[in-house]
C-alpha positions as CSV (number, residue, x, y, z in Angstrom):
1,X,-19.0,-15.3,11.7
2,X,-16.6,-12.1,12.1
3,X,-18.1,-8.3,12.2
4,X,-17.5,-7.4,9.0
5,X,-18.4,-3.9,10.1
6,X,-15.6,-3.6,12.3
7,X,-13.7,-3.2,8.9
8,X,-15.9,-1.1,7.4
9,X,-19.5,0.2,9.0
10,X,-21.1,0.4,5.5
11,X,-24.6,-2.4,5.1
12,X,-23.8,-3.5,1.1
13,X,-20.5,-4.4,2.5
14,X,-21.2,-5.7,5.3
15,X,-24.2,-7.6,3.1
16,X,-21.4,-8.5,0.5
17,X,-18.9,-10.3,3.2
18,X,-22.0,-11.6,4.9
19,X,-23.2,-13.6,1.3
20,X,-19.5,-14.2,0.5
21,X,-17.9,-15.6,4.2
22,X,-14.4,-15.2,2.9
23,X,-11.8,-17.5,5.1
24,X,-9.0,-16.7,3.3
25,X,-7.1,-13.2,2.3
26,X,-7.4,-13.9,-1.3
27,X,-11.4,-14.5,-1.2
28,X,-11.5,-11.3,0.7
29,X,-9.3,-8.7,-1.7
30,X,-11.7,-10.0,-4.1
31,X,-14.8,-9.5,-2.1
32,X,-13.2,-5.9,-1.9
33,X,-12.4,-5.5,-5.2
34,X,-16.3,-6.0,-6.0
35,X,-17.5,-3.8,-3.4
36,X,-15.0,-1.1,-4.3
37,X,-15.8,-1.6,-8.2
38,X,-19.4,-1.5,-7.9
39,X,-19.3,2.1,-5.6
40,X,-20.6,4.8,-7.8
41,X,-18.8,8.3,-7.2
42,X,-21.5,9.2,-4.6
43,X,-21.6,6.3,-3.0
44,X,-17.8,5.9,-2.5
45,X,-17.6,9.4,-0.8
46,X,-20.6,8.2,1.6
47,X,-18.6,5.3,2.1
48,X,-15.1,6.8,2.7
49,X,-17.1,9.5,5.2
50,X,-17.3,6.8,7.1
51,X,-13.7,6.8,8.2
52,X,-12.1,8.3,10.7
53,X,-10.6,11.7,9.6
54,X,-6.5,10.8,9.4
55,X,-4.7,12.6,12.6
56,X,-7.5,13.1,14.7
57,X,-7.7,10.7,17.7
58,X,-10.1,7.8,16.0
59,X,-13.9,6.2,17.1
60,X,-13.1,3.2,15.6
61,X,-11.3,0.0,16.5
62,X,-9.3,-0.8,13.7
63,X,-8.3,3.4,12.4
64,X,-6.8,3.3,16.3
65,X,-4.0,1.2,15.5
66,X,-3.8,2.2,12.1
67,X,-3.3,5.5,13.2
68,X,-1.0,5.4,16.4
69,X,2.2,6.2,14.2
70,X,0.4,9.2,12.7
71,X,-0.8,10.7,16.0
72,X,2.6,10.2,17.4
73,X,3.5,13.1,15.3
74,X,4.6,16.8,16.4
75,X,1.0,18.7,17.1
76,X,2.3,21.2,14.0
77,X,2.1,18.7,11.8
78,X,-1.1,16.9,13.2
79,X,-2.9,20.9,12.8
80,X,-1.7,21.2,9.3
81,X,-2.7,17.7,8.4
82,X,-5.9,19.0,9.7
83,X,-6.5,22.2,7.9
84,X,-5.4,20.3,4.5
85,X,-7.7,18.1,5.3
86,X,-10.9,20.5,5.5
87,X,-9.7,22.3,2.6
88,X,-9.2,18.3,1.0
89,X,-12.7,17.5,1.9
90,X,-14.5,21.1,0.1
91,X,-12.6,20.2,-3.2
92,X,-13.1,16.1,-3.5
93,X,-16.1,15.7,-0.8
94,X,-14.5,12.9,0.9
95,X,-12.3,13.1,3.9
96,X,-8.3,12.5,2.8
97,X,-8.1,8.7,2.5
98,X,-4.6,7.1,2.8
99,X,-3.2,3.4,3.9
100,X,-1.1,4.4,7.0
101,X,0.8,1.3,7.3
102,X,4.2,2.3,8.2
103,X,4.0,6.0,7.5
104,X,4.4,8.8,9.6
105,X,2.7,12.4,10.5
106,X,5.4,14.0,7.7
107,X,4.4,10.9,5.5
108,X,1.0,11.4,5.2
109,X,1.3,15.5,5.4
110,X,3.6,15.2,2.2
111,X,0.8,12.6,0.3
112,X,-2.2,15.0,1.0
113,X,-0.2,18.5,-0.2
114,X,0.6,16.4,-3.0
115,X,-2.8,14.9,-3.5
116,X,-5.0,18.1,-2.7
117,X,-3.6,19.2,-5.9
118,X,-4.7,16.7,-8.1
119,X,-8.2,16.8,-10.5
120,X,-11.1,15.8,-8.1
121,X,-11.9,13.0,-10.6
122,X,-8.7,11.9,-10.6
123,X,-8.6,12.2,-6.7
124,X,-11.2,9.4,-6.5
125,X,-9.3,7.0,-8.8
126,X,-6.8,7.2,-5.7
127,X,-9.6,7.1,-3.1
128,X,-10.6,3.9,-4.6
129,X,-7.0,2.2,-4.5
130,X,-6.7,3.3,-0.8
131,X,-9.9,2.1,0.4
132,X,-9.6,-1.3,-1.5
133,X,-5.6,-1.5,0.2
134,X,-7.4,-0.5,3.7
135,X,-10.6,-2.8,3.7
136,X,-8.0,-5.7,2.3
137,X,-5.9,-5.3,5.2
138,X,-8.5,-5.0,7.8
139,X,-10.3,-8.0,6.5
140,X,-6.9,-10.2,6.3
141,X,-6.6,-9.2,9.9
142,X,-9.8,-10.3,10.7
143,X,-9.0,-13.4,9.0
144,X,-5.7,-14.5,9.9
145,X,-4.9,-13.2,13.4
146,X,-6.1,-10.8,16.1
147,X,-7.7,-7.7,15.7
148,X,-5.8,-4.6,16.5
């Protein structure tokens, strides 16, 4: 059985996948879906604290690769990504959450000015769509090929 926690170090998913065994990408986007769907407000900002800040060098496995593009950036950008962030995180209580695939340091500079300035309720609407994108492409990984 995989580590679910590589994709995401939180125990009711971890519980969830455990219970579930998905072995195929479909079973796990709806394993997702659930977990995602049944995360109170609370609870999804405990889960998403859980992630590595986006354009810091990462802890984890998975946020390392997911994040190379993104670190590749100019160190201006990577700062400013950085002070949006902490000013992110006071106003929505949740580290900035975004899919990286394919984007770079100006890609995900532009999303979070544009983002910081949304309704904090609304903010978390977009959290949840981004986690559920992230944890469904970490688990497909998992799933269908090697782990990078």
């Amino acid at each position: 059985m995989p580590d679910w926690s590589a994709a995401c170090p939180d125990p009711g998913f971890v519980a969830l996948l455990a219970a579930r065994a998905p072995h195929t990408p479909q079973a796990a986007r709806a394993a997702v879906d659930e977990f995602v769907a049944g995360l109170d407000d609370d609870r999804l900002r405990e889960v998403v604290n859980r992630h590595d800040p986006i354009g810091l060098p990462p802890e984890h496995g998975f946020s390392r690769g997911e994040q190379a593009a993104v670190l590749a950036g100019d160190p201006d950008t990577l700062a400013e990504i950085a002070r949006l962030d902490a000013l992110y995180r006071e106003r929505v209580g949740a580290v900035f959450l975004i899919r990286v695939a394919g984007l770079s340091a100006a890609d995900v500079l532009a999303a979070l000015r544009t983002r910081i300035a949304r309704d904090p309720a609304a903010e978390l609407s977009e959290i949840r769509v981004q986690l559920a994108a992230i944890l469904a492409g970490r688990l497909e990984r998992m799933i269908t090929g090697p782990v990078r």
